[in-house]
C-alpha positions as CSV (number, residue, x, y, z in Angstrom):
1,X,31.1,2.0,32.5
2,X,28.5,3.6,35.0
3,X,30.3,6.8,34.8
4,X,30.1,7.0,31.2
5,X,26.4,6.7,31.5
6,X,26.2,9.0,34.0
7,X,27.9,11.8,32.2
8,X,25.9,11.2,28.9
9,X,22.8,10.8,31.0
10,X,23.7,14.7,32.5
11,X,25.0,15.6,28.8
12,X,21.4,14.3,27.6
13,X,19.4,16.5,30.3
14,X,21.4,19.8,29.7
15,X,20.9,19.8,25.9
16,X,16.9,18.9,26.4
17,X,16.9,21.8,29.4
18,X,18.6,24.4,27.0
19,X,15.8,23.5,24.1
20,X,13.1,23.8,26.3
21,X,14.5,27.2,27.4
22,X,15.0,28.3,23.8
23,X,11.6,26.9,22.8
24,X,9.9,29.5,26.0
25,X,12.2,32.2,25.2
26,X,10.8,31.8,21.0
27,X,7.4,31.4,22.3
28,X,7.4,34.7,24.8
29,X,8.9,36.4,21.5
30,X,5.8,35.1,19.5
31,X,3.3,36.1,22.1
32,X,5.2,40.1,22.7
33,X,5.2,40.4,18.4
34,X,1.5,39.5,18.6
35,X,0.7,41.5,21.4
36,X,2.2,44.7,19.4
37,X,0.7,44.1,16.8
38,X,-2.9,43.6,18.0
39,X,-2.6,47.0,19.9
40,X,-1.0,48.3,16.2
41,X,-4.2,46.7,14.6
42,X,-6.5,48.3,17.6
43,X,-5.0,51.4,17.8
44,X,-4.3,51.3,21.3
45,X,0.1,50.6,20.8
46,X,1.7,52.4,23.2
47,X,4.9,54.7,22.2
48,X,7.0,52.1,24.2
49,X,6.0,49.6,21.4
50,X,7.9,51.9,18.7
51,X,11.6,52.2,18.5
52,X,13.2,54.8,19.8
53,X,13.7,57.4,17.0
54,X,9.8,57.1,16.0
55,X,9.6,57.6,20.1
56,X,11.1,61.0,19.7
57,X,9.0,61.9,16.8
58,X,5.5,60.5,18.5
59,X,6.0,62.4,21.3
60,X,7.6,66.1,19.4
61,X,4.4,65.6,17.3
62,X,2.2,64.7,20.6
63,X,3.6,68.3,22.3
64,X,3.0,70.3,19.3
65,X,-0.6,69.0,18.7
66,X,-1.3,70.1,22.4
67,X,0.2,74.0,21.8
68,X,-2.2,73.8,18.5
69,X,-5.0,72.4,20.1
70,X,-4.8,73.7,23.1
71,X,-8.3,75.8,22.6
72,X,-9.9,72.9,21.5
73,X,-9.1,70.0,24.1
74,X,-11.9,70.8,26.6
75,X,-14.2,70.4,24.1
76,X,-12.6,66.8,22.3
77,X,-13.5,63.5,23.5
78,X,-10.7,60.8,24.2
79,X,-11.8,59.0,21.3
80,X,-11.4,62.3,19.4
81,X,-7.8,62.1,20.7
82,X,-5.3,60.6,17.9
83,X,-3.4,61.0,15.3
84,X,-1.9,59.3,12.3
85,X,1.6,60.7,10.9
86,X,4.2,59.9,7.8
87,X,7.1,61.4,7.7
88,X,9.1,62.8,4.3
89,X,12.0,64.8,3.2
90,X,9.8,67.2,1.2
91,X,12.7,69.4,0.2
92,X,15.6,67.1,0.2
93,X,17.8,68.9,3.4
94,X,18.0,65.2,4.7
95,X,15.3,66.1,7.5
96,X,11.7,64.9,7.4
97,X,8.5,66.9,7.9
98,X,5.7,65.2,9.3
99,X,2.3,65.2,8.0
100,X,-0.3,64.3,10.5
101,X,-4.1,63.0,9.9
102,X,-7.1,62.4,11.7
103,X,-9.7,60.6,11.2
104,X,-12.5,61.3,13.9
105,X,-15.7,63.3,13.2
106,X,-14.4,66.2,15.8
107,X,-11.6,66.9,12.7
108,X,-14.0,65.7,9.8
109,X,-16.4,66.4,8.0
110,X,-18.5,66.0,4.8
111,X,-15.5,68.0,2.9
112,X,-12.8,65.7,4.7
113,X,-10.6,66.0,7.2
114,X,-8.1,68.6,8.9
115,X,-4.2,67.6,8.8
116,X,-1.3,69.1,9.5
117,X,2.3,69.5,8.2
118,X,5.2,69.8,10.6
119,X,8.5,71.0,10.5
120,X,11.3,68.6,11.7
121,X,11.5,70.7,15.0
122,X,7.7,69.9,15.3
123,X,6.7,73.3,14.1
124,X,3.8,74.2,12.0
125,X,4.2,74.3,8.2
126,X,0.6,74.0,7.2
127,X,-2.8,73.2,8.2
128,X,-5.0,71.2,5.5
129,X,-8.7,71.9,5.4
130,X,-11.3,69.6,3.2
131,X,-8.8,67.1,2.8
132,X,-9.3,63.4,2.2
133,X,-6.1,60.7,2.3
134,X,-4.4,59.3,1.6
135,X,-2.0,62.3,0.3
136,X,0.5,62.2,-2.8
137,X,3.8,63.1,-2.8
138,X,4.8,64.1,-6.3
139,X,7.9,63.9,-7.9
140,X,7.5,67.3,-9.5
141,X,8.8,70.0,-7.4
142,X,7.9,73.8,-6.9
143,X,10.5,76.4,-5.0
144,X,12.4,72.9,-4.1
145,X,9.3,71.7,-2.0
146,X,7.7,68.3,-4.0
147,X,4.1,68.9,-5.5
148,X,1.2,67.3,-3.5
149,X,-1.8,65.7,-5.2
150,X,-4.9,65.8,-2.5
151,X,-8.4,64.8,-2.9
152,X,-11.2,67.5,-1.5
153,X,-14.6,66.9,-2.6
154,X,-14.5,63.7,-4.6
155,X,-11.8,65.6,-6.6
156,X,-7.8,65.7,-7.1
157,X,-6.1,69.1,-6.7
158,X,-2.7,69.5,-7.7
159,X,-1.0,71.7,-5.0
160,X,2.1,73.4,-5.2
161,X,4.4,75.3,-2.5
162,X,4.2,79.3,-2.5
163,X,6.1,81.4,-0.2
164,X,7.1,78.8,1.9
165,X,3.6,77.0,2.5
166,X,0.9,74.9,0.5
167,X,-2.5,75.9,0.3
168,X,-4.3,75.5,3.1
169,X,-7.8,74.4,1.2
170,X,-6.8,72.1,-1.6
171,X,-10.6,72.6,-3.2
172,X,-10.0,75.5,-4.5
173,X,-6.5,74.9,-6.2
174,X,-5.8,73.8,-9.5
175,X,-7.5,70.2,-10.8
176,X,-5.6,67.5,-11.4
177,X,-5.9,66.2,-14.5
178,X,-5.5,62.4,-15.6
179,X,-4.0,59.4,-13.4
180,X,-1.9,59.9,-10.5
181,X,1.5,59.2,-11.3
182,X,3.2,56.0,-10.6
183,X,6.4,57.5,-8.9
184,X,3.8,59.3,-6.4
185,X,4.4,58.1,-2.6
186,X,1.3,58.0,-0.7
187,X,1.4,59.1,2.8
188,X,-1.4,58.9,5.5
189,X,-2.7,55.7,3.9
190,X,-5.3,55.1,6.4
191,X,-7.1,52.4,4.3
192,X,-4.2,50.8,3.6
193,X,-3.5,50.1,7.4
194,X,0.0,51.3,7.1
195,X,-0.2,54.2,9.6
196,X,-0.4,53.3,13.2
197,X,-2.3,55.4,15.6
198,X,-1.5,57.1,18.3
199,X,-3.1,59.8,21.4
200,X,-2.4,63.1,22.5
C-alpha cells in the first residue's frame, strides 16, 4: 500500500509544480503585454515591441525621414523627434504607401501640421503643409489614386491626385462640401489613439 501512496503523492506534486509554472509563465505574459502597451500609450515602444513586417516599415520610414530632414536635425529637439504613420494601398497595386504625421510644434503650427506620403520603397510622394488629422481616405478615385478629404484651417478640402502627386497645401484646393462619407478610412487618427509613435 505505501507505494501506492508514494507514487500519487509524486503524481500530486508534479501536477501542482506544472500549474504553478503555467500560472508564472501566464503572469510574465501579463506583465510583457502591459509593459508594451504602457510604452505604446507613452510613446516610448521600442521597434522591437512591433512585429517584424511593421519593423521593416518603422525603420524604411525612420531612414527616409533622416535623408528629408537631414537639414533640419541640428536644429530639432529629441522631443521634436517622432512620427506617427498608417499605411494604405492608395492605388490598388497590392503595395502600401505610408502617410506619416507629426504632431510637435517644430512641424506645427497655427495652420496645422507638415506630413508626408511615402512610396512603398520609402520614397517621397508628397509633402502636406497646413494640414490637420486625422486624414480621409475616400472611396472616389482620381487617375486610380483614391481622393483625400483633409482639414486646413478649420476647413475640409477635397483633394485629388494630378500628375502623379496631391497638392501639397490642401487650403487652397477645392472645399468639401457636406458630411464626410461613411466608407471614408481615416488614417493618422492621432485623437483616436490608434497610431503608435515612434523616433527618428
Amino acid at each position: 500500500m505505501k507505494p501506492k501512496y508514494l507514487i500519487a503523492a509524486l503524481i500530486f506534486a508534479m501536477f501542482a509544480c506544472q500549474n504553478k509554472d503555467k500560472t508564472e509563465s501566464k503572469n510574465i505574459i501579463e506583465k510583457i503585454a502591459e509593459d508594451t502597451l504602457s510604452k505604446t500609450v507613452a510613446g516610448t515602444a521600442d521597434v522591437s515591441d512591433v512585429p517584424a513586417k511593421e519593423d521593416k516599415t518603422v525603420e524604411l520610414i525612420q531612414k527616409q525621414l533622416t535623408v528629408l530632414l537631414k537639414k533640419d536635425l541640428p536644429a530639432m529637439t529629441a522631443k521634436d523627434r517622432f512620427f506617427y504613420y498608417d499605411a494604405f494601398d492608395l492605388n490598388n497595386d497590392q503595395k502600401n504607401e505610408y502617410f506619416v504625421g507629426f504632431s510637435s510644434p517644430y512641424f506645427c503650427g497655427s495652420g496645422g501640421c507638415t506630413a508626408y506620403l511615402l512610396n512603398n520603397d520609402g520614397s517621397l510622394i508628397n509633402t502636406f503643409t497646413v494640414t490637420d488629422f486625422p486624414i480621409y481616405v475616400t472611396t472616389l478615385t482620381t487617375d486610380n489614386f483614391y481622393d483625400l478629404i483633409i482639414r486646413s484651417g478649420g476647413k475640409l478640402h477635397h483633394i485629388k491626385i494630378k500628375n502623379g502627386k496631391y497638392p501639397s497645401n490642401p487650403s487652397i484646393e477645392h472645399e468639401h462640401k457636406g458630411a464626410i462619407p461613411k466608407e471614408h478610412t481615416k488614417v493618422l487618427d492621432f485623437d483616436a489613439k490608434k497610431s503608435k509613435k515612434y523616433s527618428f
